[in-house]
C-alpha positions as CSV (number, residue, x, y, z in Angstrom):
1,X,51.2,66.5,71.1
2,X,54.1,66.1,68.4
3,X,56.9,63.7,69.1
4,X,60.6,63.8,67.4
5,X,62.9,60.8,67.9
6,X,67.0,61.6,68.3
7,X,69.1,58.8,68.4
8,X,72.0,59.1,70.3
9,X,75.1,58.0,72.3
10,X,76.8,54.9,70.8
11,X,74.1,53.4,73.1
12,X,71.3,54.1,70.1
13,X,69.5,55.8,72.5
14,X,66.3,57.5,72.2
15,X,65.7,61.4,72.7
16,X,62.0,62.7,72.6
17,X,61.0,65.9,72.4
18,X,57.4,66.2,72.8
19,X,55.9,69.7,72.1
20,X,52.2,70.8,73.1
21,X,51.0,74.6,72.1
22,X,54.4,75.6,71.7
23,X,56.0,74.2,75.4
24,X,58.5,71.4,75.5
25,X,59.9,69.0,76.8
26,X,62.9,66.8,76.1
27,X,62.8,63.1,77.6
28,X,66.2,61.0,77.9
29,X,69.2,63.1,76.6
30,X,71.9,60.9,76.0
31,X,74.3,62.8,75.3
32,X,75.2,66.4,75.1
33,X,74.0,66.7,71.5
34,X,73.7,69.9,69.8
35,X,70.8,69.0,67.6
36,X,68.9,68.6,70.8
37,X,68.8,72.6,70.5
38,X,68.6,73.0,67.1
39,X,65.0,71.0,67.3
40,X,64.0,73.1,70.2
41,X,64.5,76.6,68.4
42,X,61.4,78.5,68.8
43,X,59.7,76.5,71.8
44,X,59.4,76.7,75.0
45,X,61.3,74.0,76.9
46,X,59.8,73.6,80.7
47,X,62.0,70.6,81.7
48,X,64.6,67.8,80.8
49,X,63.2,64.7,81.7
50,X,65.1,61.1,82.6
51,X,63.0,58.0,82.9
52,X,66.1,56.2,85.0
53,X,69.2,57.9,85.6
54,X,71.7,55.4,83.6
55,X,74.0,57.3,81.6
56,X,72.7,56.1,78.3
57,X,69.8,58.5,79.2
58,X,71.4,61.5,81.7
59,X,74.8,62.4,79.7
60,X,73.1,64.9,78.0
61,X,71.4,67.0,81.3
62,X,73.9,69.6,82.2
63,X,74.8,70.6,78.7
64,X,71.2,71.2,78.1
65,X,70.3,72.6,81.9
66,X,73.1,75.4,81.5
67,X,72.2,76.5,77.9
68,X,67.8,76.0,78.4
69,X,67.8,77.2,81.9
70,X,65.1,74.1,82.8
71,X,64.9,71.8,85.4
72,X,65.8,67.9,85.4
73,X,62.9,66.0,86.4
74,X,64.6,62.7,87.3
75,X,63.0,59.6,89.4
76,X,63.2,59.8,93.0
77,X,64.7,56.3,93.5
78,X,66.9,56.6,91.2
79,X,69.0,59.6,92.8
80,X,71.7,57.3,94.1
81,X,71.8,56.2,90.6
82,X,72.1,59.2,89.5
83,X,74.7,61.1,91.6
84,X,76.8,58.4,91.3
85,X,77.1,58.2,87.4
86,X,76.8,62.6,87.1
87,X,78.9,62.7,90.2
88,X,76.9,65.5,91.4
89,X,73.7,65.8,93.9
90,X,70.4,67.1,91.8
91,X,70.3,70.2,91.8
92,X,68.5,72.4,94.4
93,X,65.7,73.2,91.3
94,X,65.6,70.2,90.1
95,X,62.4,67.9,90.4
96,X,62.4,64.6,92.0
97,X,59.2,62.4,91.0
98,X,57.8,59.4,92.2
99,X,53.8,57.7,91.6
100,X,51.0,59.4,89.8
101,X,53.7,62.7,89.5
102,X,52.1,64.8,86.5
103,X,54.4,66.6,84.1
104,X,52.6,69.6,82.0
105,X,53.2,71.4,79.4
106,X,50.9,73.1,76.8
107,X,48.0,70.5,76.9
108,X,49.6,67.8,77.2
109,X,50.4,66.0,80.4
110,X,52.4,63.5,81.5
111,X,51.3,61.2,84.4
112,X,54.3,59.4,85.9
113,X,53.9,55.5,87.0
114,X,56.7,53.7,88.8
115,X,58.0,50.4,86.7
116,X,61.1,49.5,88.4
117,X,63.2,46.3,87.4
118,X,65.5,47.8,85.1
119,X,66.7,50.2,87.6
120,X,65.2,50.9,91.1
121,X,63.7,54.0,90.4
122,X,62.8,53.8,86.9
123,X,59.4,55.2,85.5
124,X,57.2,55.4,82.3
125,X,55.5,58.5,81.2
126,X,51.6,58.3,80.3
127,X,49.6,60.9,78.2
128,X,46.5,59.8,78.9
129,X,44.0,61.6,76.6
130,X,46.7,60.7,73.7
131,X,47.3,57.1,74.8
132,X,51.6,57.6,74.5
133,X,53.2,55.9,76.4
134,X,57.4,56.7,76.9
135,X,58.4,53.7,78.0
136,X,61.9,54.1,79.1
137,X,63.8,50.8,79.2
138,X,60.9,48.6,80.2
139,X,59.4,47.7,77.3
140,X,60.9,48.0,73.2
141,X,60.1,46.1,70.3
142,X,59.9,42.8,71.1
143,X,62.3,42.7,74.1
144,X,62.3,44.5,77.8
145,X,65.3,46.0,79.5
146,X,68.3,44.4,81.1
147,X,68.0,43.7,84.9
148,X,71.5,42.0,85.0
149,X,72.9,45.4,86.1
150,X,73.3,46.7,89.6
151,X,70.0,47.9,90.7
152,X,67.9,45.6,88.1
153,X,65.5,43.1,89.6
154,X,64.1,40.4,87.7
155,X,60.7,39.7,90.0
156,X,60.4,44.2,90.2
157,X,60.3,43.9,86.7
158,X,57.8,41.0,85.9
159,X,55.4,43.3,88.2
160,X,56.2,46.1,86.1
161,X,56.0,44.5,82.9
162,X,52.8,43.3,84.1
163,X,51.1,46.4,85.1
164,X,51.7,48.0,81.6
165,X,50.3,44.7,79.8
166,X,47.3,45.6,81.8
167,X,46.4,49.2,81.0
168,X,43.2,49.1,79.2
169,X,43.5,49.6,75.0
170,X,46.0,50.0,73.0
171,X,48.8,53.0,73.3
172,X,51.6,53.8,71.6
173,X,54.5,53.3,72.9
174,X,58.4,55.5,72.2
175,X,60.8,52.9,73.7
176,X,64.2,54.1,74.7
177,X,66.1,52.2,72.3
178,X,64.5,51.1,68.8
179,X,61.4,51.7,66.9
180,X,58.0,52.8,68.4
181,X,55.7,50.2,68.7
182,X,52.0,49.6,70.3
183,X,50.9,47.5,73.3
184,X,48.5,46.0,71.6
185,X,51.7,44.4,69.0
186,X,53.8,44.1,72.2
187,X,51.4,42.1,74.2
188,X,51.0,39.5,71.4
189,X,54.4,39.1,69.7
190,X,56.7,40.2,72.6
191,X,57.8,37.2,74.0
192,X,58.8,38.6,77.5
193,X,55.0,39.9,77.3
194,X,53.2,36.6,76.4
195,X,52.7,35.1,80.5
196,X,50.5,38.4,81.5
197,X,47.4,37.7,79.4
């Protein structure tokens, strides 16, 4: 699987596009960025992909629905979220996805985990036989995401914080804000990390 980072939005937020035998997908589009589709020239893109639906991550989802013709795969709990800051309902084709949810594309695939906290609905995306890990706004380098926000929940996010700390091994993780990093540096050095071990 091959992963490119876009930052965007004056949010710094990550954009992934992770590509497997030619299919694609693209995870968090901030904004309605151009580039998005200059990267993807030449693949096949199966879906658009939003680990919470904040706007930081979503802005970019109908600019890139109407020109790729793709689904949104967004988190099920998070569609009140969601229709509230696109002020629109997902759309009929769209894909709403809740626990153990697997996104494919070439051979790559995508389990999808619940970790709210940051938002109700929010999820992380696993690639199991890679050991990625798109960690939304649950974990970045050396910090975790807000939960002083309507929706966030300090104690939901201890119990996800604390789920991830317990996968077995080390993974790397694509954060959506900042550098990528590794659980194994994040369990040791993050500070919010430190109490699950």
């Amino acid at each position: 699987m091959r992963i490119e980072r876009l930052i965007l939005s004056q949010y710094h937020s990550n954009c992934y596009i992770a590509e497997s035998k030619g299919e694609a997908v693209i995870i968090d589009p901030g904004e309605p960025s151009p580039e998005i589709l200059e990267r993807v020239a030449g693949l096949k893109v199966l879906d658009i992909i939003n680990t919470h639906a904040h706007p930081d991550h979503i802005h970019g989802n109908a600019f890139l629905k109407e020109r790729l013709k793709v689904p949104v795969v967004l988190p099920d709990l998070d569609r009140e979220i969601y229709k509230y800051v696109a002020g629109v309902e997902p759309a009929p084709d769209d894909w709403l996805v809740g626990e153990s949810d697997v996104i494919a594309f070439g051979d790559a695939k995508l389990e999808v985990l619940r970790t709210p906290g940051h938002s109700p609905g929010h999820v992380i995306l696993i690639e199991r036989m890679e050991r990625v890990i798109f960690t939304g706004d649950l974990i970045f380098m050396g910090s975790i995401g807000r939960t002083d926000i309507p929706g966030g929940s300090d104690i939901e996010m201890r119990k996800s914080l604390e789920r991830v700390v317990k996968l077995e091994g080390d993974w790397r993780l694509y954060p959506g804000h900042g550098p990528e990093t590794t659980l194994s540096e994040e369990r040791w050095t993050n500070p919010f990390l430190l109490e699950f071990h």
